[in-house]
C-alpha positions in Angstrom: -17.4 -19.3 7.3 -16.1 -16.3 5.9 -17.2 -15.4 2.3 -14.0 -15.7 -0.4 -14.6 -13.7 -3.5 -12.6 -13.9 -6.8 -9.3 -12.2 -6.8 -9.7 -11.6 -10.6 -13.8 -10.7 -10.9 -15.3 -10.6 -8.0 -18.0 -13.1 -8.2 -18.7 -15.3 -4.8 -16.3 -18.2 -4.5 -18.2 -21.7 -4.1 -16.3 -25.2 -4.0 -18.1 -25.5 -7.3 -16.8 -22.7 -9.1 -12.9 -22.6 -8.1 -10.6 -22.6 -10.9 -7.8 -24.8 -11.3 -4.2 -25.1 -10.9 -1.5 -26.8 -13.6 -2.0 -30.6 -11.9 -5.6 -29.8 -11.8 -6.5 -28.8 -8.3 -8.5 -26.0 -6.5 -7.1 -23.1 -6.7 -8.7 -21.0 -4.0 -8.4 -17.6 -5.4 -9.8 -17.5 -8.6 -12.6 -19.0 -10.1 -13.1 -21.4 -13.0 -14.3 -18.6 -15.6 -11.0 -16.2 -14.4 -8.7 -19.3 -14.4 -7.9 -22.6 -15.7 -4.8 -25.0 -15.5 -2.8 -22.1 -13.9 -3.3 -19.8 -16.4 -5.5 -16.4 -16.6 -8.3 -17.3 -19.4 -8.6 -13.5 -20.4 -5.4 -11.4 -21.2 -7.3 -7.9 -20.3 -6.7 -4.9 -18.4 -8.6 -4.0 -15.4 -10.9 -1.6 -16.8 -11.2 -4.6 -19.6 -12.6 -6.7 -17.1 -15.0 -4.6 -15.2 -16.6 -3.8 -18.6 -17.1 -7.3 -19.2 -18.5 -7.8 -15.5 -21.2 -4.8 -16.1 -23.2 -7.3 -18.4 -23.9 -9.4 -15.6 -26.3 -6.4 -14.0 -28.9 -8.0 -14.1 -27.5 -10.9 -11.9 -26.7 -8.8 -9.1 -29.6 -7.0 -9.0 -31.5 -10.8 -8.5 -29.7 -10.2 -4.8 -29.9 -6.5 -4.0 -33.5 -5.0 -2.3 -33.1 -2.4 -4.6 -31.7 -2.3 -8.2 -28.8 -0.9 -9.0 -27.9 0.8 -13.0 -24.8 -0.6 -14.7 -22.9 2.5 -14.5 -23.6 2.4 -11.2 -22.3 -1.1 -11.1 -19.4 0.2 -13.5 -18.9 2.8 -10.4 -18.5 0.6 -7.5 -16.5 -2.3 -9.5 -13.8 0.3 -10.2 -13.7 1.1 -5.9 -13.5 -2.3 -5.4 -11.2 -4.2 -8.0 -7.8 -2.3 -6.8 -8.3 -4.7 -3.9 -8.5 -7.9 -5.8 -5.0 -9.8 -5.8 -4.3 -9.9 -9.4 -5.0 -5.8 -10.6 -3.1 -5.3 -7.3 -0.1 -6.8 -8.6 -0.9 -5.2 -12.0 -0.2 -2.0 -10.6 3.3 -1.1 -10.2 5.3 2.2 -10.0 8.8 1.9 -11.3 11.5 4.1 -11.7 11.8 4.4 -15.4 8.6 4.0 -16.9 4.8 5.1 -15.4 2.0 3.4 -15.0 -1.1 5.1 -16.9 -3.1 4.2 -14.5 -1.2 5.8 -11.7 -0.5 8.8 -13.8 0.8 11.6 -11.3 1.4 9.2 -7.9 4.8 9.1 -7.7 4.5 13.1 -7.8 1.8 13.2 -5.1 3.7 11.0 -2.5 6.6 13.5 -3.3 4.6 16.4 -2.9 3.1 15.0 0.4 6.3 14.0 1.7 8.3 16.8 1.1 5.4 19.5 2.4 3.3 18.0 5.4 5.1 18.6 8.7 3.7 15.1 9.9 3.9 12.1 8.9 2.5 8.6 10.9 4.8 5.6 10.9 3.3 2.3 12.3 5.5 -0.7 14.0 4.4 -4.4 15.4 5.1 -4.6 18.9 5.8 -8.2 20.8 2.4 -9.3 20.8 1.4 -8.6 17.1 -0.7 -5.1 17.2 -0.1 -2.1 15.2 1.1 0.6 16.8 1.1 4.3 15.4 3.2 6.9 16.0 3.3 10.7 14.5 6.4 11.8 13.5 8.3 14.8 11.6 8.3 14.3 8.3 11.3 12.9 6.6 14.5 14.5 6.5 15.6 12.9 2.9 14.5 11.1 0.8 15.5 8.7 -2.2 12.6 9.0 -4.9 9.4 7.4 -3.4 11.2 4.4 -2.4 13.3 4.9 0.7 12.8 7.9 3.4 15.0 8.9 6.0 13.7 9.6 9.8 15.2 10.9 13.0 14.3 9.6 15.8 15.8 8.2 19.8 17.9 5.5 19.5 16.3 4.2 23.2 12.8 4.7 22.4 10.4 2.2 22.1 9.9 2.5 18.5 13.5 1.6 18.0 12.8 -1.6 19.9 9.6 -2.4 18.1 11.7 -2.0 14.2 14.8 -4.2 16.2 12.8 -7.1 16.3 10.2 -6.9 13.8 11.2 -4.9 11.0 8.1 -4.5 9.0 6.6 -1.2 8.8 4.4 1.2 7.2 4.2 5.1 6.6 1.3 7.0 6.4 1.3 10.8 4.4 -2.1 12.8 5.0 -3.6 15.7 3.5 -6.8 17.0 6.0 -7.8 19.2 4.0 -7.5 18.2 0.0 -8.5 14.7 1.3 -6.1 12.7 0.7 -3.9 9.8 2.2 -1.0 7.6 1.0 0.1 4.7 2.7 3.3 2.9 2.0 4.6 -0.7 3.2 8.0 -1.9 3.8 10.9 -2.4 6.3 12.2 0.4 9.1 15.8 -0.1 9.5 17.7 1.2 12.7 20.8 3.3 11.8 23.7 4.4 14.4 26.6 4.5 11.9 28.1 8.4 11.5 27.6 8.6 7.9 23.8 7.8 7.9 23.5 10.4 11.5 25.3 13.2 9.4 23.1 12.5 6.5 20.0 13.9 8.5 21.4 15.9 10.9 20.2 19.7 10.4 21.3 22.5 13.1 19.1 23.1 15.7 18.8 19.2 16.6 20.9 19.7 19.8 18.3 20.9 21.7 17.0 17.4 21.6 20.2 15.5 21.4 22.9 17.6 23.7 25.8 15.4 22.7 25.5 16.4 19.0 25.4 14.2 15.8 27.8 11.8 18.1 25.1 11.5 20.7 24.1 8.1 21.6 20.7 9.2 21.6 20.7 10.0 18.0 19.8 7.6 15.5 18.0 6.7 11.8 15.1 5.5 10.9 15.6 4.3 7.2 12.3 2.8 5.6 12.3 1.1 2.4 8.9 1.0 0.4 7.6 -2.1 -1.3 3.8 -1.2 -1.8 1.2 1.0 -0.8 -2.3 2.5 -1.5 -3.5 6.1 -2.1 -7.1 7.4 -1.4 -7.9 10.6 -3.5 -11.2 11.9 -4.8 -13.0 9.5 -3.1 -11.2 6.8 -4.9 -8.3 4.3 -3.8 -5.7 2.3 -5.5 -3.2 -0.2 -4.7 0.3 -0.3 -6.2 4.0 -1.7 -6.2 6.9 0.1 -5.9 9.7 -1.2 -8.2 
């Protein structure tokens, strides 16, 4: 049986440890020292709670075949907590105010997007698997939120977005190594005011019949969420 962990510390999940939920059952995400009668027991930050976890060293060095330090401890806690559900919520990105600790995000996905010639776009096909495409970057875009894509309107891409509208878009930087993923919907757009939005000359040599062609469509993806890897260090977040 797969091992469950903590969405709040960490620790190993047991039957014995799970915390509890407002009419007093299991609640299979959190344990018993994170969470009680539906309610967090500690109103801390992340970085609040990994110091608090560091104490417990000495506990998870009992396991390990070779000891680890605390900062060390400290070091791999702050790769690995982003993941956990409830700092993963904790993160968000919204138009109006910043997040401290995603200070200087919502400028690197701009950067990216507006400066590397590729960009990957992934799509779920009938039976359920990813599949990745690399595309030209985005012809516009609205903040870090929604990006504009030119693409065929008979391709199968277009099909894949038809029926299952979830998506994701992936920016990547070879050589400062860095990536940013974002998740969300593709939306499939044939109406003349979206084709003109996106239409720059030199696009008939791929679609003859002009900005009218039937050929000629948008892709319009709206982010929800995403995840950035830089410096060897990654973070989840929320778009608001």
């Amino acid at each position: 049986m797969e091992q469950k962990f903590c969405q709040s510390c960490g620790m190993p999940l047991t039957d014995e440890v799970l915390g509890t939920n407002a009419d007093g059952s299991k609640n299979e995400e959190y344990c018993i020292f994170c969470y009680k009668d539906d309610k967090f027991l500690q109103d801390c930050t992340m970085d609040e709670m990994i110091e608090h976890c560091a104490q417990f060293v000495g506990e998870v060095n009992k396991n390990l075949p070779q000891p680890i330090t605390k900062e060390e401890y400290i070091g791999q806690m702050k790769m690995y907590f982003p993941h956990l559900k409830r700092w993963r919520k904790a993160m968000t990105i919204t138009a109006d105010v910043e997040n401290p600790a995603l200070a200087g995000v919502k400028e690197l996905i701009a950067q990216m997007a507006d400066t590397l010639p590729i960009t990957y776009i992934s799509s779920v096909d009938a039976e359920g698997f990813p599949c990745t495409k690399a595309m030209l970057s985005p012809r516009v875009r609205e903040g870090i939120k929604v990006f504009y894509f030119t693409t065929n309107t008979f391709s199968l891409r277009v099909a894949h977005y038809k029926a299952n509208p979830k998506a994701s878009i992936y920016f990547c930087d070879a050589e400062g190594f860095k990536g940013m993923m974002l998740r969300g919907t593709m939306e499939v757009l044939t109406d003349a005011a979206s084709k003109e939005l996106i239409w720059r000359d030199g696009d008939e040599q791929y679609y003859p019949g002009g900005v009218t062609d039937p050929n000629y469509c948008v892709l319009k993806f709206t982010a929800t969420d995403g995840r950035f890897y830089s410096d060897f260090y990654p973070r989840s977040f929320v778009i608001e």
